[in-house]
VEXDREN-2710 file (C-alpha; in Angstrom, 1 decimal):
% VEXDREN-2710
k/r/px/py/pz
1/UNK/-1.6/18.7/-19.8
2/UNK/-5.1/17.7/-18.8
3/UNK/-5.7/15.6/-16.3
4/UNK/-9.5/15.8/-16.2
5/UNK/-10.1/14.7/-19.6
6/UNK/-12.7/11.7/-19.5
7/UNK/-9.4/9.5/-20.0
8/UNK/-5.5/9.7/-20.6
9/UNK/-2.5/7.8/-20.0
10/UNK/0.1/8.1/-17.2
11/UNK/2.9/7.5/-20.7
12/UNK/1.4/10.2/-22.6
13/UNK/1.7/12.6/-19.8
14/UNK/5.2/11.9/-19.3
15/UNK/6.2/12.9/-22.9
16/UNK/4.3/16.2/-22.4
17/UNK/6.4/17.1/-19.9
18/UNK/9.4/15.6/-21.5
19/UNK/8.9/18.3/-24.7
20/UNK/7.5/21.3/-22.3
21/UNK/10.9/20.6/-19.8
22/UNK/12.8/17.9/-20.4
23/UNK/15.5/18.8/-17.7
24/UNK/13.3/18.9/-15.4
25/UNK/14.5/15.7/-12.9
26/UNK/11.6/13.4/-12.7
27/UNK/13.6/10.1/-10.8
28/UNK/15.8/10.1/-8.0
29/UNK/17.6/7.1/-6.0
30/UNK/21.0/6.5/-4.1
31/UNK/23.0/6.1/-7.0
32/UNK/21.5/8.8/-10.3
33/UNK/19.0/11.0/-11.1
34/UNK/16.7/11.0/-14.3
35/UNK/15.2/13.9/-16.1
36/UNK/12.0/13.7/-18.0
37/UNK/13.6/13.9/-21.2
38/UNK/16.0/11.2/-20.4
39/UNK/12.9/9.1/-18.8
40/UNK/10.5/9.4/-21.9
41/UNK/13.2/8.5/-24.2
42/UNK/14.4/5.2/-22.1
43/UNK/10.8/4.5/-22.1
44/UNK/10.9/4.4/-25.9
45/UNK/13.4/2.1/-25.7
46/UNK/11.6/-0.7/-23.4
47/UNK/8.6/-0.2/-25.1
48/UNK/10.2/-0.8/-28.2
49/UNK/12.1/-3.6/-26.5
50/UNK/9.1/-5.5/-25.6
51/UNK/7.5/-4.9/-29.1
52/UNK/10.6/-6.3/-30.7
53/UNK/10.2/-9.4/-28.3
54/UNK/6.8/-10.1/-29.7
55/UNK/4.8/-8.5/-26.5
56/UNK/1.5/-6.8/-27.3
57/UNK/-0.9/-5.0/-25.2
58/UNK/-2.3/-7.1/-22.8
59/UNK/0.7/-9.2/-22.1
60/UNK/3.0/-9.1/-18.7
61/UNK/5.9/-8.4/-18.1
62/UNK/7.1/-9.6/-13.8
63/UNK/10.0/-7.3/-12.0
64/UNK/11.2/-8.6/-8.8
65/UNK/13.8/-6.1/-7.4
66/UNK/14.2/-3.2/-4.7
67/UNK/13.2/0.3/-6.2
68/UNK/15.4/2.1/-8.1
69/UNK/15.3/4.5/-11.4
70/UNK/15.6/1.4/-13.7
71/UNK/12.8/-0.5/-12.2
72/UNK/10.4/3.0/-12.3
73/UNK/11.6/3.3/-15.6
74/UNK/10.7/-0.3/-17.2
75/UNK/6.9/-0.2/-15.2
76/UNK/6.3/2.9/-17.4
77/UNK/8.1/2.1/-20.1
78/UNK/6.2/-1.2/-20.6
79/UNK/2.7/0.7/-19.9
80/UNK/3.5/2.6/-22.8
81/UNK/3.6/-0.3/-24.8
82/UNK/0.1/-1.4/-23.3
83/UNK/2.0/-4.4/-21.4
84/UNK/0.8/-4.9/-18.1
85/UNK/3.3/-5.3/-15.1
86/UNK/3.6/-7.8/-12.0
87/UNK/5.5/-6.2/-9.4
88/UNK/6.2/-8.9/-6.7
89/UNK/7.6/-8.6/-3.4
90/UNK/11.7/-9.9/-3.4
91/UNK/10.7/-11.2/0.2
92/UNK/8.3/-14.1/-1.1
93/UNK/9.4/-17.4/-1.1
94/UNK/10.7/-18.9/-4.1
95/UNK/7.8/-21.1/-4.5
96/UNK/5.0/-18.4/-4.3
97/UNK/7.0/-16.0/-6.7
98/UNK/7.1/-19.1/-9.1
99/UNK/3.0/-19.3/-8.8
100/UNK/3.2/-15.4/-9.2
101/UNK/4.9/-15.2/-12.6
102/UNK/3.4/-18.5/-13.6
103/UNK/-0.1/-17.0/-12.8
104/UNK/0.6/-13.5/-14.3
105/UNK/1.5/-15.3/-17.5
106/UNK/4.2/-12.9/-17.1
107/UNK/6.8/-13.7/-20.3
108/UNK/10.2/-12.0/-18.8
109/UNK/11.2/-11.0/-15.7
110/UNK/13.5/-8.2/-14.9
111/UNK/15.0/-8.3/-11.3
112/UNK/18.3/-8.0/-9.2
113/UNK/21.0/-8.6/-6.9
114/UNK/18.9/-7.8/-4.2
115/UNK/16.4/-10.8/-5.2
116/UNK/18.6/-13.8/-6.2
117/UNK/17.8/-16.2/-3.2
118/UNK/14.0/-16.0/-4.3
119/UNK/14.7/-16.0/-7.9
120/UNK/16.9/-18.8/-7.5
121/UNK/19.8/-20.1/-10.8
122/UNK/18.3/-20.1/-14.1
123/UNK/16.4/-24.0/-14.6
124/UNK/15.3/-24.7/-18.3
125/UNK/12.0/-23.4/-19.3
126/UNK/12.2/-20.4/-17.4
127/UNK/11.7/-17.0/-18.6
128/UNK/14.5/-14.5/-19.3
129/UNK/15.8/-12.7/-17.0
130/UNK/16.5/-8.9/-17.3
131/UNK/19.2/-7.3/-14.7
132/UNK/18.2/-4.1/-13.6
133/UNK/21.5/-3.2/-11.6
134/UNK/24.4/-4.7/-13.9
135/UNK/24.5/-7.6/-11.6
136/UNK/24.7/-11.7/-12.6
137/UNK/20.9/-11.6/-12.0
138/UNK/20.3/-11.4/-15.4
139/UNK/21.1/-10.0/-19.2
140/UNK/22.3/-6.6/-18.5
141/UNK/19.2/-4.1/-19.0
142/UNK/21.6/-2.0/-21.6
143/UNK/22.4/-4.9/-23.3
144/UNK/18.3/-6.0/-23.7
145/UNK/17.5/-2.9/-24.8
146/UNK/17.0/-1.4/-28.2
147/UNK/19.3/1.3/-29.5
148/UNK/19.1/4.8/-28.5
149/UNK/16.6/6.8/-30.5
150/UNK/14.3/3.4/-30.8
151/UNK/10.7/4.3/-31.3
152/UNK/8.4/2.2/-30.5
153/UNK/4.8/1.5/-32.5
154/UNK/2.1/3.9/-31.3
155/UNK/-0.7/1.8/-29.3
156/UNK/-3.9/3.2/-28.4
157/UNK/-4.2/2.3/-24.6
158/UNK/-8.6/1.6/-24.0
159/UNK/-9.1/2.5/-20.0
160/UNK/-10.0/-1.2/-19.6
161/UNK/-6.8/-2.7/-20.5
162/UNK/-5.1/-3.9/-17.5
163/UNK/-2.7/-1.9/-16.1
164/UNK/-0.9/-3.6/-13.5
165/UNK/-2.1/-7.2/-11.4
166/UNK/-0.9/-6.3/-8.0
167/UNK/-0.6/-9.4/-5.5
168/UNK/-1.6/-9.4/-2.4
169/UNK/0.8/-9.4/0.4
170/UNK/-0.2/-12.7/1.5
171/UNK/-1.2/-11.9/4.9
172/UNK/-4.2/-13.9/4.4
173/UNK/-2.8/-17.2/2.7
174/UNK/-2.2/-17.5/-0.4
175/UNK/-1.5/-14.2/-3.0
176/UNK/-4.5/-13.3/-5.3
177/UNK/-3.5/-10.8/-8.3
178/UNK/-5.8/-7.9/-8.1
179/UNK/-5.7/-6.2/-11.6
180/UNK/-6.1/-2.9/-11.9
181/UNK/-6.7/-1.3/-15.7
182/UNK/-5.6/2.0/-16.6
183/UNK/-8.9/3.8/-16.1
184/UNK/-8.6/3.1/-12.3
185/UNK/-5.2/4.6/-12.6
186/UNK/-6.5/7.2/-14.2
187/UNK/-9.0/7.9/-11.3
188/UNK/-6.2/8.7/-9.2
189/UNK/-4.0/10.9/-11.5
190/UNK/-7.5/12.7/-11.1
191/UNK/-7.9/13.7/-7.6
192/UNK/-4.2/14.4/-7.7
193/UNK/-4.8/17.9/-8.2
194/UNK/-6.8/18.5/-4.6
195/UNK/-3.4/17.3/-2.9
196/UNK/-1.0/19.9/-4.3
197/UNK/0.8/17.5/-7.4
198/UNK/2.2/19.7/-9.8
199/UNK/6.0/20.3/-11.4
200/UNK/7.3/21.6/-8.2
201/UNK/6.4/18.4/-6.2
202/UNK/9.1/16.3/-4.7
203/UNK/7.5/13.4/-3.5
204/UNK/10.0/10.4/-1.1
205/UNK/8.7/7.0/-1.5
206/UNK/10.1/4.5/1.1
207/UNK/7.9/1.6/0.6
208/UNK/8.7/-0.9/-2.4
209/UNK/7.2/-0.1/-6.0
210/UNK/5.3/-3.4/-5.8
211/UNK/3.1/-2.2/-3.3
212/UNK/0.0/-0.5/-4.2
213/UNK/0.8/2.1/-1.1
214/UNK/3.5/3.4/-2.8
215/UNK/2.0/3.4/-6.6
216/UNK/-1.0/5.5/-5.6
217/UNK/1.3/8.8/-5.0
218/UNK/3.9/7.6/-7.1
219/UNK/1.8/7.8/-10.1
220/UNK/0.2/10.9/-9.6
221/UNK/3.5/12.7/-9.1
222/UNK/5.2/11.2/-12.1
223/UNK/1.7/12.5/-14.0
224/UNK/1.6/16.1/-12.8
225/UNK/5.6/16.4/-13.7
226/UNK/6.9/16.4/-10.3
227/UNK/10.3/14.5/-8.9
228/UNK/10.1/11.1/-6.9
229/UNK/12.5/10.3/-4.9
230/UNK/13.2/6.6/-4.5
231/UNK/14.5/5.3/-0.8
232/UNK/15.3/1.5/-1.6
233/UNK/14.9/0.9/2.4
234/UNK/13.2/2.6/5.2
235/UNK/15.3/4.3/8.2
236/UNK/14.4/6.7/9.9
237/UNK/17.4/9.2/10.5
238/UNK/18.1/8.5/6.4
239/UNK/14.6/9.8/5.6
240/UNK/14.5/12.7/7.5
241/UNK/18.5/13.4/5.9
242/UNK/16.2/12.6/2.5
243/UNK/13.5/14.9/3.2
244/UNK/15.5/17.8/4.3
245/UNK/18.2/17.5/1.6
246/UNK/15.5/17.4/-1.2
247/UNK/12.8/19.7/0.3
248/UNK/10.5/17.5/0.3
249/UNK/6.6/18.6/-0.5
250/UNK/4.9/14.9/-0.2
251/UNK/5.0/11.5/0.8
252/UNK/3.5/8.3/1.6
253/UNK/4.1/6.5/5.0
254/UNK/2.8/3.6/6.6
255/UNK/1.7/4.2/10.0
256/UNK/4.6/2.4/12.3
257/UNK/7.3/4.0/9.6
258/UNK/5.8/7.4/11.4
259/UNK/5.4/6.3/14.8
260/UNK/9.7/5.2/14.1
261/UNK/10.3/8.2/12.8
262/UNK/8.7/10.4/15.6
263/UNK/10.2/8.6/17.9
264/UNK/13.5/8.8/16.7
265/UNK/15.6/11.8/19.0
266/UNK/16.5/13.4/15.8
267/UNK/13.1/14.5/14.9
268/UNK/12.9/18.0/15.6
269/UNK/16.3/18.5/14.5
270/UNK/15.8/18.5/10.6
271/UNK/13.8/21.1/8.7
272/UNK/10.6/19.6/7.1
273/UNK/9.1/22.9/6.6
274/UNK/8.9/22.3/2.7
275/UNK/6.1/19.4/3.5
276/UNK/2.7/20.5/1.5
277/UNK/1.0/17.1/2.6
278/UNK/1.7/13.6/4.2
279/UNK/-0.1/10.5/3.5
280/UNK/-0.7/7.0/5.0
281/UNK/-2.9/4.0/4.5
282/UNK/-2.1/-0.1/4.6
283/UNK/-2.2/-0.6/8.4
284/UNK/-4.3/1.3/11.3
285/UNK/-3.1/4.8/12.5
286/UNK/-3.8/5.3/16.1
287/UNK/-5.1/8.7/16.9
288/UNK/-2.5/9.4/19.3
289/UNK/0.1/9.5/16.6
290/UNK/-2.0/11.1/14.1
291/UNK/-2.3/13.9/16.6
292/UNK/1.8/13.9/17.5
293/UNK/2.5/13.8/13.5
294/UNK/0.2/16.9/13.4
295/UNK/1.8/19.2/16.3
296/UNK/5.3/18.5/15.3
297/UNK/5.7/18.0/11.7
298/UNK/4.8/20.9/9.3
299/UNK/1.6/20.3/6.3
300/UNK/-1.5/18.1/6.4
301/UNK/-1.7/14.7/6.9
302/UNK/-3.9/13.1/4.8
303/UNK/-5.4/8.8/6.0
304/UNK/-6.4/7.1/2.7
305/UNK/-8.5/3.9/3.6
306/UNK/-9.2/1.6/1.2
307/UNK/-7.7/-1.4/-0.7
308/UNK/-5.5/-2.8/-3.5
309/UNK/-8.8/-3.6/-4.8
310/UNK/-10.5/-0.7/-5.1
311/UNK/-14.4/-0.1/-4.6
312/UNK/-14.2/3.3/-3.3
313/UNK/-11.7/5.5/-0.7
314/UNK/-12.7/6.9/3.2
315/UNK/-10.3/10.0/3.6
316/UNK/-9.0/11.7/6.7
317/UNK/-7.9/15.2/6.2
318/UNK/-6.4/14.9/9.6
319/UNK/-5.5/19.1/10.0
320/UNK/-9.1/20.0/9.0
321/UNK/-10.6/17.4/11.4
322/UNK/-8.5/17.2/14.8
323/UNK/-12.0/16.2/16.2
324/UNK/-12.2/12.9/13.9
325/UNK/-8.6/11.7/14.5
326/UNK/-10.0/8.1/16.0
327/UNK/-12.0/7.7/12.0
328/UNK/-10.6/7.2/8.6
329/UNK/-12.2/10.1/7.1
330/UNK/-15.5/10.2/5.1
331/UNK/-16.4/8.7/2.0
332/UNK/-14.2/10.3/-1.1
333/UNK/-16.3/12.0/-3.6
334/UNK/-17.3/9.6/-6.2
335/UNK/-17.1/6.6/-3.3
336/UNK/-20.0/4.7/-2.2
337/UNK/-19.1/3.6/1.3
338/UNK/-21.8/1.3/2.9
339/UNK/-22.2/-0.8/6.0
340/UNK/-23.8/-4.9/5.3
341/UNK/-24.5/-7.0/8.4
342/UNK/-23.5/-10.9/8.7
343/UNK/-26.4/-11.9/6.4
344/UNK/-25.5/-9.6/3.6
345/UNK/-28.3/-7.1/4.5
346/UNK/-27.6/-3.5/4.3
347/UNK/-27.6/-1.3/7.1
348/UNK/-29.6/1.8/6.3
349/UNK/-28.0/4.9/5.8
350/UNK/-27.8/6.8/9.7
351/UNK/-28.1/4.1/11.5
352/UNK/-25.2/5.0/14.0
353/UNK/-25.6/2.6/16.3
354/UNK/-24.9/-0.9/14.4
355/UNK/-21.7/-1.9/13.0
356/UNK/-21.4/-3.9/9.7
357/UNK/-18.4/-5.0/7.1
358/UNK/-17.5/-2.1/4.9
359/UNK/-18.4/-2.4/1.5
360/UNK/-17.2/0.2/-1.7
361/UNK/-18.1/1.3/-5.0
362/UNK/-16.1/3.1/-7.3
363/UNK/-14.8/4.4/-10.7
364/UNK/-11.3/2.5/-9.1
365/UNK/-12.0/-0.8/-8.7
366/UNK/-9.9/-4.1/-9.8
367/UNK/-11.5/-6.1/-12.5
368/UNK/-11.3/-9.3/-10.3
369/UNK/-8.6/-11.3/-8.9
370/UNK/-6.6/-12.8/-12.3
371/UNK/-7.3/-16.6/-13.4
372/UNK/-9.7/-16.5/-9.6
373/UNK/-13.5/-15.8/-10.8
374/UNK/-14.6/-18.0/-7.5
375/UNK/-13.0/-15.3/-5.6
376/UNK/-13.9/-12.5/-7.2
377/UNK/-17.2/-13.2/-6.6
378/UNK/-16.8/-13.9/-2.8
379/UNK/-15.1/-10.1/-3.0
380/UNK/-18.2/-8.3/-4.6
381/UNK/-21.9/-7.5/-2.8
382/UNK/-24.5/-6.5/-4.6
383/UNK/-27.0/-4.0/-3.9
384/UNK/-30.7/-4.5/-5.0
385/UNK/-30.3/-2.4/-7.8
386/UNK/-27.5/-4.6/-9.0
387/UNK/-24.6/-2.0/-8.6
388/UNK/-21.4/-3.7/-8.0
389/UNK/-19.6/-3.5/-4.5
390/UNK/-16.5/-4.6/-3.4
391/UNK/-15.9/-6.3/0.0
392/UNK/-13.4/-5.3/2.3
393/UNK/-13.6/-7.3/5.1
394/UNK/-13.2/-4.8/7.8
395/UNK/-16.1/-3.6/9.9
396/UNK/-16.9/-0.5/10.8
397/UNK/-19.7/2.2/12.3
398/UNK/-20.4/5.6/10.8
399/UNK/-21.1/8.7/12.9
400/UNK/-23.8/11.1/12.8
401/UNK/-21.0/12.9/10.3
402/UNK/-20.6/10.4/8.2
403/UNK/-17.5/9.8/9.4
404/UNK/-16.1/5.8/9.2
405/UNK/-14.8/4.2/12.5
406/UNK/-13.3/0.9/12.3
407/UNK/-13.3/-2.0/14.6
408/UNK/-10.9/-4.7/13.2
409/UNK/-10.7/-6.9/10.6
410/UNK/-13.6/-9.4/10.4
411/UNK/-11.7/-12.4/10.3
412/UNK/-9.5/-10.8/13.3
413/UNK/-13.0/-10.5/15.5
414/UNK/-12.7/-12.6/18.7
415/UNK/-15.5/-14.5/19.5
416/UNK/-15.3/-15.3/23.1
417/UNK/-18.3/-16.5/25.0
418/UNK/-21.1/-15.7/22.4
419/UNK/-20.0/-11.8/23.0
420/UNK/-18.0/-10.0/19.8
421/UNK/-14.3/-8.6/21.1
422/UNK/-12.7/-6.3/18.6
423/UNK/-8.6/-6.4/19.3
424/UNK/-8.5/-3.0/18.5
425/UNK/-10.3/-2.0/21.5
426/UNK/-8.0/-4.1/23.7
427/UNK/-4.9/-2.6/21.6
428/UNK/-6.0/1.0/22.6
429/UNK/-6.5/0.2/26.3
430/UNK/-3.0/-1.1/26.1
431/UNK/-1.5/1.7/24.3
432/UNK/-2.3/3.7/27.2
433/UNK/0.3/2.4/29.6
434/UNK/3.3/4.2/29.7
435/UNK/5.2/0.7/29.0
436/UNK/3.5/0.0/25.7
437/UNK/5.6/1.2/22.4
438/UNK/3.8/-1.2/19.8
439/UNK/0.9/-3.9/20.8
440/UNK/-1.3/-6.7/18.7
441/UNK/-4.0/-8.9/20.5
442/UNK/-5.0/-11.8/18.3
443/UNK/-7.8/-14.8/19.6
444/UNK/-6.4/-18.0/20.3
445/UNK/-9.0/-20.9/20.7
446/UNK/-10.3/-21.9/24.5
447/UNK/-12.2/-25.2/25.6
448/UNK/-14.4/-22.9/28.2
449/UNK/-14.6/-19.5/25.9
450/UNK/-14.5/-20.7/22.0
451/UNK/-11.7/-18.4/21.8
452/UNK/-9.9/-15.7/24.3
453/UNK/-8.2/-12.9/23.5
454/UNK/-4.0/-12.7/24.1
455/UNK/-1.7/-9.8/23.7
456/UNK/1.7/-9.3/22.4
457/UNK/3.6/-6.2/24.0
458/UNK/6.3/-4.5/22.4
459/UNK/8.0/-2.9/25.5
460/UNK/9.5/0.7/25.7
461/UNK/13.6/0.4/26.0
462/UNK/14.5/1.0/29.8
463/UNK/10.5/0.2/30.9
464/UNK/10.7/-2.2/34.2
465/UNK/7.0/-3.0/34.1
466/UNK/6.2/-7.3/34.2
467/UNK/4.3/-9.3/32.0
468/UNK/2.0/-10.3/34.6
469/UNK/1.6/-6.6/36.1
470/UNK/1.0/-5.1/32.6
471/UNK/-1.9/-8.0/32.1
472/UNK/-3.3/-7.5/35.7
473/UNK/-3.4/-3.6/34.7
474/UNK/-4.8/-4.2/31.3
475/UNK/-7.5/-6.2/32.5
476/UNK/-8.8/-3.9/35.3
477/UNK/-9.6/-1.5/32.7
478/UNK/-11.3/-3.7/30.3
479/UNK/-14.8/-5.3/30.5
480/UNK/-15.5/-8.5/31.8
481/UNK/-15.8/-10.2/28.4
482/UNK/-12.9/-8.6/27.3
483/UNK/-9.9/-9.6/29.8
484/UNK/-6.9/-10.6/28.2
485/UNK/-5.9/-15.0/29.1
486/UNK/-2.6/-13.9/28.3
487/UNK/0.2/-11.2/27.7
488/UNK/3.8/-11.4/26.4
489/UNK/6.2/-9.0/25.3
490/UNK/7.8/-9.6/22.0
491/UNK/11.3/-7.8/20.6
492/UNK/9.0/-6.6/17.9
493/UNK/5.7/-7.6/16.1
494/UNK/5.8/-9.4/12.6
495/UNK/4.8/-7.1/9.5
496/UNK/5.2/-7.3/5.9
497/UNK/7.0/-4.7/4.4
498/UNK/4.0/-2.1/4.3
499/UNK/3.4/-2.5/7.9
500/UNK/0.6/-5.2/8.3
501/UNK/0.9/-7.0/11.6
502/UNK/1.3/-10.1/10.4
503/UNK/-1.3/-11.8/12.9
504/UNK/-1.5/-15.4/11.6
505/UNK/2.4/-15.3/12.8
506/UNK/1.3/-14.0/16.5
507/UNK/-1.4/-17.0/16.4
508/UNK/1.1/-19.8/15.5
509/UNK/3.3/-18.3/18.3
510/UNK/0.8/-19.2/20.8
511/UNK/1.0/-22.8/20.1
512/UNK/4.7/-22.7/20.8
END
């Protein structure tokens, strides 16, 4: 096996270590276990499926369903093919998963019992449905599929073929498919090798296969012939049960699955002393807990920030920097990582003192948002060279390191009298109060300021402390421009299933 050739496929990799140990177990989830010969030979039969159904490379194939073996199975199956796949999110709305396929172009749709309210009865002119899990969501997966021993034709995958379209979670209005070709895939089977992957890796995935969270270990893993366990939901006393049982070397969490699952009483209870690394991305990872995961849980924990999109990584290695826990790392080697101010100007390298938006460039980076070439080209920035960058929207400061502190979201930026508020500032102050277990401060518009900043408090079970003494304490501590107009305790803050804060929600709540 040689992942650092110029260019392979995650397929081809599989059926090496389907010949070299094919009873190896490569799949795991509540209900069987797969080994690699078993895998590469069911992804035979997909790919041969689709072939048979007139797909060729380039087409799309849409799955809609919780994780499971099946559903790992048919995303590799069909790459091996050269079909690209569509993995959407069961909790979208019927409507938006109708745009999704529509938009994807995707020509079948395999799914679940898990996602029939948002797939909805069969309506003429839909697409076929594939049933993943034997249910009435669809023809029965054994049934679609060719017969055992189907070979499928051999296709010669090019790195720029798409790979998957991945759609954004919608946290910002409507979803966009990002597509990803199989050379930025590739770029991440790469690096795998600096973070342990190899046949003795057992890695537990709790967050869904449609999420690009979850694909950037799971595909490493699968390539460098290690296990991957597959938890179809998050809890936290069944992961650590998980981890222990399997002796787990890796995983991906998103940071408020780690703060559950350190504060759950059971913690230090379960052996985790197999862990090689741990690593998060998707939301913002207070230092606090970084430093808490760090004392108590065995192995490094690794903060990847970047996006679905691509245009280059900032990595924490947490354990080597204790010093650097408030950052997300430095730039990853091949990343260029640099700052642009509101006019599109960039801020010159060591300037430590101004903050910009972030802006990446990459071998990973998305082709462009699918069917959307006016947004694609509100997501790039180019430099005066002409290199391509992509826009995250997030803005940042480096430090005389080169390490990459982040402020918020630009379009979460409060404006409040003429003077710039960041909400995470506000959010740390507030973490500090012993009654504070989760917090999000959005802007809200004011007559007198523009707009004012407002909290929402999730409180710690058994904590006595009032809204109205928790903002009076809050907003000693903060600067004049910053004082909070408001503060409310919420049961829990809104987030999509990878952890976002779902803001826009907290906004529309204010108006209640």
């Amino acid at each position: 096996m040689n992942t650092m050739q110029e260019f392979g496929t995650i397929a081809q990799l599989v059926h090496e270590h389907a010949t070299q140990a094919p009873g190896r177990i490569a799949l795991v989830d509540n209900e069987r276990s797969l080994t690699y010969g078993a895998l590469d030979a069911l992804m035979d039969r997909i790919a041969a499926s689709l072939q048979r159904d007139g797909f060729k490379p380039g087409d799309a194939i849409a799955v809609c369903a919780t994780s499971s073996v099946n559903y790992a199975a048919v995303f590799l199956g069909a790459l091996r093919a050269g079909v690209a796949v569509a993995p959407l999110a069961p909790g979208s709305t019927p409507a938006s998963l109708s745009r999704m396929i529509e938009d994807a172009d995707a020509r079948i749709l395999f799914t679940d019992a898990s996602a029939a309210e948002v797939v909805g009865a069969p309506k003429d002119g839909d697409i076929p449905r594939v049933a993943l899990d034997g249910s009435a969501a669809g023809q029965s997966l054994e049934s679609w599929l060719a017969p055992v021993g189907a070979q499928p034709g051999a296709v010669e995958t090019q790195p720029s073929w798409p790979f998957n379209i991945i759609y954004s979670s919608g946290t910002t209005g409507e979803p966009k498919g990002i597509v990803q070709g199989h050379g930025m895939r590739w770029a991440h089977v790469q690096r795998g090798a600096k973070y342990g992957y190899g046949a003795d890796t057992v890695t537990l995935l709790s967050t869904p296969l449609y999420s690009n969270t979850t694909l950037v270990v799971f595909f490493p893993t699968i390539a460098f012939g290690g296990c991957v366990v597959l938890m179809p939901k998050f809890d936290a006393l069944g992961y650590l049960q998980l981890a222990e049982k399997h002796r787990v070397t890796h995983t991906m969490l998103v940071p408020v699955q780690y703060q559950r699952l350190m504060a759950h009483p059971r913690f230090d209870a379960h052996d985790l002393s197999s862990f090689r690394f741990k690593f998060s991305t998707s939301a913002p990872f207070n230092a606090a807990l970084k430093a808490d995961v760090l004392k108590r849980w065995p192995g490094g924990l690794i903060e990847f920030y970047g996006m679905t999109e691509g245009g280059g990584t900032c990595i924490l290695e947490a354990h080597l920097h204790p010093d650097k826990l408030h950052t997300v790392g430095s730039p990853a080697e091949g990343s260029d990582i640099r700052l642009i101010d509101e006019d599109g100007h960039e801020i010159p390298r060591g300037d430590t003192e101004r903050a910009g938006e972030v802006v990446g460039h990459s071998a990973g980076m998305m082709t462009g948002y699918h069917r959307q070439p006016a947004k694609t080209r509100e997501a790039e920035w180019f430099d005066a060279s002409g290199k391509r960058f992509i826009r995250t929207g997030d803005v940042g400061r480096f430090d005389a390191d080169g390490f990459l502190t982040l402020f918020d979201r630009k379009k979460d930026m409060i404006i409040s009298g003429g003077f710039n508020i960041y909400p995470s500032d506000l959010e740390t102050v507030l973490r500090g109060h012993v009654a504070v277990a989760d917090v999000a401060v959005v802007g809200v518009p004011s007559e007198q300021w523009g707009e004012t900043p407002v909290a929402f408090v999730v409180r710690r079970d058994g904590d006595g402390t009032t809204e109205d003494a928790l903002l009076q304490w809050a907003n000693a501590q903060l600067g004049k421009t910053q004082r909070l107009a408001r503060l409310s305790f919420i049961d829990e803050l809104p987030r999509s299933a990878i952890g976002k804060v779902l803001k826009r929600e907290l906004r529309e709540l204010v108006g209640h």
